[in-house]
C-alpha positions in Angstrom: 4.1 -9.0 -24.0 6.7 -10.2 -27.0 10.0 -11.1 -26.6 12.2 -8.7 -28.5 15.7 -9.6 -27.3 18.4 -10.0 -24.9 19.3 -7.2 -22.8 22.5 -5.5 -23.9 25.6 -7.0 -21.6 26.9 -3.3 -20.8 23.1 -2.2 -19.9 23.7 -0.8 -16.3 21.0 -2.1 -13.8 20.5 -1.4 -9.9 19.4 -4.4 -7.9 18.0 -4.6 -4.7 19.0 -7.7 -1.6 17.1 -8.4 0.6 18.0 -9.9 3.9 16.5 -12.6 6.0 15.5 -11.4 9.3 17.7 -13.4 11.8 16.3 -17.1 13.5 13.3 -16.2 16.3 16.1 -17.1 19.1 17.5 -14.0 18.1 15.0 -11.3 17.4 12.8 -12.7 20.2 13.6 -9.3 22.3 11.1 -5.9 22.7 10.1 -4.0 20.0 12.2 -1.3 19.6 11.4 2.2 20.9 12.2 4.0 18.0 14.1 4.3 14.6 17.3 4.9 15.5 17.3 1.9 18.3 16.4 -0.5 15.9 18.8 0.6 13.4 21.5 0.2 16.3 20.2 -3.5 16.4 20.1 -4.3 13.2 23.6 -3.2 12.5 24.9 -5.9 14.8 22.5 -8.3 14.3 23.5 -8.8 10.1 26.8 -7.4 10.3 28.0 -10.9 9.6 25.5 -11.2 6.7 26.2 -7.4 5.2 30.2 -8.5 5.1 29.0 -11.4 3.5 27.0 -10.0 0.2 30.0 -7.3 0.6 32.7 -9.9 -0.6 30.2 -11.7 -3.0 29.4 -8.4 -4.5 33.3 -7.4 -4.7 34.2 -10.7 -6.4 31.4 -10.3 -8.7 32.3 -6.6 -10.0 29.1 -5.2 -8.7 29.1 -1.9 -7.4 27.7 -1.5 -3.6 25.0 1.7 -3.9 23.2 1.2 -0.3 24.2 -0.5 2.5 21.5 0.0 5.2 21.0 -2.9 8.1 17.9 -1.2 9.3 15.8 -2.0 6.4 18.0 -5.1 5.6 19.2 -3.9 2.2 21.9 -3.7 0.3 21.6 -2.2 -3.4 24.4 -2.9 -5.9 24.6 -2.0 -9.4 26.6 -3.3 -12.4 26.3 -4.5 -15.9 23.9 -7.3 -17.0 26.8 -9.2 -17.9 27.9 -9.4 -14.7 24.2 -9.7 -12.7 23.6 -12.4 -15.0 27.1 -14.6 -14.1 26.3 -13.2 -10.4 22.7 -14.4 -9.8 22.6 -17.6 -13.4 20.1 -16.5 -14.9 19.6 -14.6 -18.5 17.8 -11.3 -19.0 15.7 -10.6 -21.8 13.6 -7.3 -23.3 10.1 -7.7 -24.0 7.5 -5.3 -25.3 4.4 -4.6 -24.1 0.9 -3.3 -25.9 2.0 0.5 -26.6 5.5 0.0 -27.0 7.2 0.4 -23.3 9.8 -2.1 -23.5 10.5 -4.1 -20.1 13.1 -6.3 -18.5 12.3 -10.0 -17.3 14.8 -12.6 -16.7 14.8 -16.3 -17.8 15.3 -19.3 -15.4 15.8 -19.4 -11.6 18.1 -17.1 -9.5 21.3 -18.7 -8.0 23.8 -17.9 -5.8 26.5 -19.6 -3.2 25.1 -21.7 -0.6 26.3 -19.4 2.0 24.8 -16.0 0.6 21.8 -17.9 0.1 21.1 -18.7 3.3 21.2 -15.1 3.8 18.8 -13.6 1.5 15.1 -13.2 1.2 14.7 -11.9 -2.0 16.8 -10.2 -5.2 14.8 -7.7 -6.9 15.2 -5.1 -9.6 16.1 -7.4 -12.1 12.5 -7.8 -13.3 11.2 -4.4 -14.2 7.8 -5.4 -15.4 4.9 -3.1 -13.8 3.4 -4.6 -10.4 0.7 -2.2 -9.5 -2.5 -0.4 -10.6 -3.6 2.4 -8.8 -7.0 1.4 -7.0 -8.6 4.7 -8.4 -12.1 5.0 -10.2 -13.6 8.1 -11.6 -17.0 8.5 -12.1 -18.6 7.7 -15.8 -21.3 8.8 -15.7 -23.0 11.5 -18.2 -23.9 13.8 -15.3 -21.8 13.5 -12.4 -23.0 14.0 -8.5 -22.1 16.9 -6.6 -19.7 14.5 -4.6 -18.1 15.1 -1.3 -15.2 17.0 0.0 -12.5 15.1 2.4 -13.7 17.3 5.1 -17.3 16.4 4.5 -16.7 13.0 4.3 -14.6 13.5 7.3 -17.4 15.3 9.4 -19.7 12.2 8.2 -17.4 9.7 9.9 -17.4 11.6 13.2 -14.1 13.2 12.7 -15.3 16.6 12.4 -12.3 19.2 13.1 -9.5 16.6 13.9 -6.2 18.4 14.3 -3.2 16.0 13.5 -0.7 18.0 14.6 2.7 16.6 15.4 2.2 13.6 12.9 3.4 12.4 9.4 1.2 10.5 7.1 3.5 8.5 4.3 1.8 7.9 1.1 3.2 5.3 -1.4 3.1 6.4 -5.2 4.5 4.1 -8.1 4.0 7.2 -10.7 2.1 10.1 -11.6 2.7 13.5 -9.4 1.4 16.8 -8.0 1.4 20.7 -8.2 1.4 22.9 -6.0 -1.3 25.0 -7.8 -3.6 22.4 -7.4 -2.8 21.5 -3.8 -4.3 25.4 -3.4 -7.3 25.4 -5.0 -7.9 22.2 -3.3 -7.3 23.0 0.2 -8.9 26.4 -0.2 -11.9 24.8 -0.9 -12.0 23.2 2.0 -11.4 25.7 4.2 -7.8 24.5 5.0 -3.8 26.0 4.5 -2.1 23.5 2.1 -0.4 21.3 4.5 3.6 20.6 4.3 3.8 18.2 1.8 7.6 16.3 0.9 7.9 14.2 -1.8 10.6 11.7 -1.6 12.6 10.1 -4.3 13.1 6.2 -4.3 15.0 4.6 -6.8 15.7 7.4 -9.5 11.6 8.4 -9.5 10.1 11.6 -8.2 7.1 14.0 -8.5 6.6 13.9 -12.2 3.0 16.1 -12.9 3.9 16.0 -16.6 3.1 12.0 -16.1 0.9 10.8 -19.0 0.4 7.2 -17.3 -3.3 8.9 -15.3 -1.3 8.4 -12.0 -2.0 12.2 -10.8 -5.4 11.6 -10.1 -4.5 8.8 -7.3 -1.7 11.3 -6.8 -4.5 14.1 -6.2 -7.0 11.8 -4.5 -4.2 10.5 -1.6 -3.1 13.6 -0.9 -6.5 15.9 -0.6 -8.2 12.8 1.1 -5.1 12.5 3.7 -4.7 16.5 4.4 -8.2 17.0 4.6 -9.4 14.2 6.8 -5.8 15.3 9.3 -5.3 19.1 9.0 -2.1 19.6 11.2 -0.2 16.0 9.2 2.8 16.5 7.5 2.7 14.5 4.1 5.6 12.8 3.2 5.1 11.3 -0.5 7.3 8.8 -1.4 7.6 8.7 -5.3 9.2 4.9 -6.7 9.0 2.9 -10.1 6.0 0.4 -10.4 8.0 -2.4 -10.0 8.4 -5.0 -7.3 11.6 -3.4 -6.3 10.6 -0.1 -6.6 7.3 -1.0 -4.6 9.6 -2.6 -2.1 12.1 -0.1 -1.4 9.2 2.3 -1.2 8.0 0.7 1.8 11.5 0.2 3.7 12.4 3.6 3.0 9.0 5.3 4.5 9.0 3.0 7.2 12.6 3.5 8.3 12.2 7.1 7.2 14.1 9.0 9.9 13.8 12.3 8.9 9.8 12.4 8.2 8.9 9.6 11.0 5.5 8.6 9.3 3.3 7.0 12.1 0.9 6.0 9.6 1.0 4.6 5.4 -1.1 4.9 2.9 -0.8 2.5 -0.1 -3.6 3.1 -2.9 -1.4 0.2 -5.2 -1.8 -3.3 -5.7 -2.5 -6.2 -8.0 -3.7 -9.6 -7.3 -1.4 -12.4 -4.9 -1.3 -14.6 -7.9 0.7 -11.9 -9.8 3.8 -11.2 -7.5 6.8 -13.4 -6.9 7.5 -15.5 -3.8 10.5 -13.0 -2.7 9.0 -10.1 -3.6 5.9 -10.9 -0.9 8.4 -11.9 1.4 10.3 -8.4 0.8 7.2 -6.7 1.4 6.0 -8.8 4.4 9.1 -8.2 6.5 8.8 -4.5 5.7 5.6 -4.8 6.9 6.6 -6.3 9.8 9.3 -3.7 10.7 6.4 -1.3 10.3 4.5 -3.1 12.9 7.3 -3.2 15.1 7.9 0.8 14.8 4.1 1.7 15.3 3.2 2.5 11.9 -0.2 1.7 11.0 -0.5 0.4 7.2 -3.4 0.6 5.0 -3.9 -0.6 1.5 -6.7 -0.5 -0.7 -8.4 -4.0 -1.1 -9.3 -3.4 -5.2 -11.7 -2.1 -7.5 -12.9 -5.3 -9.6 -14.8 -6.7 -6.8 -14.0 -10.4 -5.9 -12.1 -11.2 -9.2 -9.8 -8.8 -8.6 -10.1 -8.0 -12.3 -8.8 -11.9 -13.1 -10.3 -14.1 -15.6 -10.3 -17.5 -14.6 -13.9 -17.2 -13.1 -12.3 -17.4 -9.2 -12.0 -15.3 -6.2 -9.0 -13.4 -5.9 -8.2 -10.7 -3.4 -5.5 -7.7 -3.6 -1.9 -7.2 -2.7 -0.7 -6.1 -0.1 -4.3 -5.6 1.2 -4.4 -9.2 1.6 -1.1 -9.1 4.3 -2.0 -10.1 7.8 0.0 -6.9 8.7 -1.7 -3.9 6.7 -5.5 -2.9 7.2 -7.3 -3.9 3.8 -9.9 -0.9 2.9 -12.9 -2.0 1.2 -15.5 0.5 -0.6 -19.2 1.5 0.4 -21.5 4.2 -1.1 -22.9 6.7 1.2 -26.3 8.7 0.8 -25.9 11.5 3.8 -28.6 14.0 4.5 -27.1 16.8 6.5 -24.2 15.9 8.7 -25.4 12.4 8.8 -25.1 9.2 6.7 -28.7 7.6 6.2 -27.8 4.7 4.1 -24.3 2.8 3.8 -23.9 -0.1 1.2 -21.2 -2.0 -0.1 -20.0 0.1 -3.5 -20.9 -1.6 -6.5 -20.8 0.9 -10.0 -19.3 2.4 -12.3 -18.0 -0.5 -13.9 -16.1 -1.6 -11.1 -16.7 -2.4 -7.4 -15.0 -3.2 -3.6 -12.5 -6.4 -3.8 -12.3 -8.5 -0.7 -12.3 -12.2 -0.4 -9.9 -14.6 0.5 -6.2 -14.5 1.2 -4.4 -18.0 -0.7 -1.2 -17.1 0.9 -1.8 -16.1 4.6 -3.6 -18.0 7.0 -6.4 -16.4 9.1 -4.5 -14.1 12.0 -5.3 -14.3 14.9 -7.5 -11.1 15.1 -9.8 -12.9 13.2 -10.1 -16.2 15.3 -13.9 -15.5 15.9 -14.4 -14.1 12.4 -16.5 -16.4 10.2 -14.3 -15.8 7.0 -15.3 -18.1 3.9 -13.2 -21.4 2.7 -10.5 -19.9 0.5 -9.9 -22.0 -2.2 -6.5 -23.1 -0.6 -5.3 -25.2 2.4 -2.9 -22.0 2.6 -5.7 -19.3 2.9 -7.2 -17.9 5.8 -6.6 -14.4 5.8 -10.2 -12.0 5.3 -10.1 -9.3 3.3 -11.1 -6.1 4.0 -11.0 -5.3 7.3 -12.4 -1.8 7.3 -14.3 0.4 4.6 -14.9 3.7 4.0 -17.1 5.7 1.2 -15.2 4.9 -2.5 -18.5 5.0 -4.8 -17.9 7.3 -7.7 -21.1 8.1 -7.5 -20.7 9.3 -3.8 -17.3 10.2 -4.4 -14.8 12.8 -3.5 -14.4 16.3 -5.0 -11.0 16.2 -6.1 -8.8 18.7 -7.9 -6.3 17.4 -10.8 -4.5 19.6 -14.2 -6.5 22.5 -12.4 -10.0 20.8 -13.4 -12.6 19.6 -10.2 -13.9 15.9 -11.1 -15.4 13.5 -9.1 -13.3 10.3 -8.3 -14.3 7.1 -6.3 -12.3 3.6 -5.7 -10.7 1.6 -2.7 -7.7 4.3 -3.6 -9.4 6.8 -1.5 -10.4 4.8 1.9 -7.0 3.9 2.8 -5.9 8.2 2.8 -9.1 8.2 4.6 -8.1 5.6 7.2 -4.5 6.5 7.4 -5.8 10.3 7.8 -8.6 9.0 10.3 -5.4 7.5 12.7 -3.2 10.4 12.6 -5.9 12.0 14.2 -6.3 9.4 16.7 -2.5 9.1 17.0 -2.3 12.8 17.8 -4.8 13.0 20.4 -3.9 9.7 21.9 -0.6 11.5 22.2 0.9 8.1 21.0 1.4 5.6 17.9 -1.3 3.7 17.8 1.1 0.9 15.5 -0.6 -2.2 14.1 -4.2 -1.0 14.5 -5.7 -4.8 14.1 -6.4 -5.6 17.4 -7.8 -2.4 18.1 -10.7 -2.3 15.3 -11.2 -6.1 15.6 -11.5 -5.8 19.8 -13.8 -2.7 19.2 -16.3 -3.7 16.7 -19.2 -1.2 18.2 -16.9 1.3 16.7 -17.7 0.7 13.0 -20.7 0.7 11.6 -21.9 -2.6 10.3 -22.8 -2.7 6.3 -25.1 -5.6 5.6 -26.6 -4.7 1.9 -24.8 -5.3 -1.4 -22.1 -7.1 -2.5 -19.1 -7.6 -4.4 -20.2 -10.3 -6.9 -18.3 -10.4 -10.8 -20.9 -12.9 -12.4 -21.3 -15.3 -9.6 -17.9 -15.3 -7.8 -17.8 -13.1 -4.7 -19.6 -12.3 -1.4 -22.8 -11.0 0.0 -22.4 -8.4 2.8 -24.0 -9.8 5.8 -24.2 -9.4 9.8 -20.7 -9.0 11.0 -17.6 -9.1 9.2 -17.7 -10.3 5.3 -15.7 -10.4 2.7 -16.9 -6.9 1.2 -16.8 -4.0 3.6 -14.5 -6.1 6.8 -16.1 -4.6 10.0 -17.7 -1.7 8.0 -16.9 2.0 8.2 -15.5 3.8 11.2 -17.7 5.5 14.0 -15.5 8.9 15.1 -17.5 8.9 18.8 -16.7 5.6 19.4 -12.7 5.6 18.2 -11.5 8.5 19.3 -10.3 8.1 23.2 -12.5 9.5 25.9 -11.2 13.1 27.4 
């Protein structure tokens, strides 16, 4: 990027802050049994600290937006003149290769000892992109007749699932969707278009005139998701690919009242090294609220295999697939003859390939105490990545329909929709949430099936697929007989 400026003291900007959860002697009490309990909570819980950024924020000439204790947020807006006095720190323009024109500030944030005590993170101020979609079409100069959801589906053992009663949330950071291809989609599979919202966060929404090649992972989520879990409502929750926007994606859908998703779907990421401190920790706690409120999250772990598309010739793995909290998808190919798969491997084409290693920041969790996960190149790493896979091969990949046209698309993008979809069914005919679904897969390992060929190798950094778990394909891909609870 190249600096072309300051930013313009009247510019108007919309800033998000974060608050820190309360000490453990506090919030050391039951999960809460629903939305609206732990909203009730959280209201007196940082009551204290919402008056607090209240007064700093009236003092300062910002403008409160939101105020909302359940996701810990409070959004103000005002001129960069006054952020920058507020927070001591200078904002500056720079351009990036093709002209867009971003915001980055200069220097450390500051604040009074006392409101720093009681935030986690400020973001919006920074509006430099954060994300890739984790989507791969295939490049080849004939492409394969592919699969549809449903077929995929039907190879996993999920044959006819009816998700009924549930809502799958789906995080995009651009692109959008029509509803004439949502019909020629489902109609191909057999399937009425399910009830699909899109939800606005932070001035985006569905934009199918996008130019950025968003819609396809836009497509891809939503045709995977509705036809893995006919019966699921989709609730699609549309936010800039920022950190804040990526942030405030995740607190909304989790605390999402209205829609209630019981299960996420994030096909976004970049590599650990590339976010901020508070904008993980953002993140994290959302994650945790999720866990708390019995959403499952999944996240696609990459698609530039152990690099994660980094050139310093190390292992790097994906975030927020790498976060102890979400369920990191990797990729396989699949070679099926019938209604059955005859070979799995771990995906490895197209120019691209399944990420998974290491995490630096997160130490291994406890659900993988008996997991042989490699030496991270950190004293702070631990965490594996993936846990799970699911078919993502271009060259097995899904039949999905985009600007009217059918083509063929592959990546880690489409095995969290898969997994996401695959719980929606198990949530519905568990006839409960089944939340953080860690333990679950981890303490039921006979349920996936275990990939041992390929691997995810850029030169010679990366990992062989072996016996077990590995850093390529996790446990492996899911087995529907032996997940889906016994009559």
């Amino acid at each position: 990027m190249r600096a072309v400026g300051r930013v313009p003291k009247d510019e108007p900007i919309t800033v998000s802050l974060y608050l820190k959860p309360k000490p453990p002697e506090a919030s050391e009490r039951p999960a809460a049994s629903n939305r609206l309990a732990l909203r009730t909570r959280r209201e007196a819980d940082h009551a204290d600290d919402i008056a607090a950024v209240l007064e700093f924020c009236d003092r300062a000439g910002l403008q409160v937006v939101t105020q909302d204790a359940a996701r810990r947020l409070v959004q103000v807006r005002g001129t960069d003149q006054a952020l920058e006095q507020a927070f001591g720190t200078e904002l500056h323009h720079y351009e990036a290769i093709g002209g867009t024109v971003y915001r980055g500030r200069h220097g450390v944030l500051s604040v009074p000892a006392d409101l720093g005590e009681r935030l986690i993170a400020v973001l919006g101020l920074d509006t430099t992109p954060i994300a890739t979609p984790k989507i791969v079409p295939h490049r080849g100069a004939t492409p394969p007749r592919g699969f549809l959801p449903t077929e995929v589906a039907v190879l996993y053992g999920f044959a006819g699932g009816d998700a009924s009663g549930q809502c799958v949330g789906i995080i995009e950071l651009g692109g959008g969707f029509t509803d004439a291809d949502n019909q020629a989609a489902f109609k191909a599979m057999n399937l009425p278009v399910p009830k699909i919202v899109a939800v606005p966060v932070d001035g985006a929404a569905n934009d199918p005139d996008d130019t950025s090649g968003a819609n396809g992972e836009v497509a891809l989520d939503i045709q995977v998701v509705g036809g893995v879990a006919p019966g699921a409502k989709l609730a699609v929750y549309f936010a800039p690919n920022t950190s804040q926007g990526f942030a405030d994606a995740i607190t909304q859908a989790v605390h999402d009242q209205d829609n209630k998703p019981s299960a996420l779907s994030i096909s976004w990421g970049s590599p650990e090294d590339g976010w901020s401190a508070q904008a993980i920790a953002a993140m994290h706690q959302a994650f945790g609220d999720a866990a708390e409120l019995g959403v499952s999250v999944f996240a696609a772990s990459g698609d530039s295999l152990a690099t994660d598309g980094e050139s310093d010739g190390k292992a790097h793995v994906d975030y927020p697939a790498s976060d102890p909290l979400v369920v990191g998808c990797g990729g396989s190919r699949i070679t099926a003859s019938g209604y059955q798969i005859t070979r799995e491997v771990v995906w490895k084409s197209n120019g691209g390939g399944t990420g998974g290693g290491v995490s630096n920041l997160f130490a291994k969790p406890a659900y993988q105490a008996d997991v042989d996960v490699p030496v991270s190149s950190s004293v702070k790493g631990g965490r594996g990545v993936p846990d799970v896979a699911g078919n993502a091969d271009p060259d097995s990949g899904y039949r999905i329909v985009t600007g009217g046209q059918t083509g063929i698309i592959g990546g880690t993008s489409a095995v969290a929709p898969l997994l996401a979809g695959i719980i929606a069914v198990l949530n519905a005919a568990r006839g409960k949430a089944v939340g953080d679904p860690h333990t679950l897969f981890y303490e039921n390992r006979a349920a996936f099936r275990d990939i041992t060929d390929g691997d995810n190798l850029d030169g010679k950094v990366g990992f062989k697929a072996s016996n077990g778990w590995d850093a390529c394909t996790g446990l492996g891909s899911p087995i529907g007989s032996k997940l889906r609870p016994t009559p």
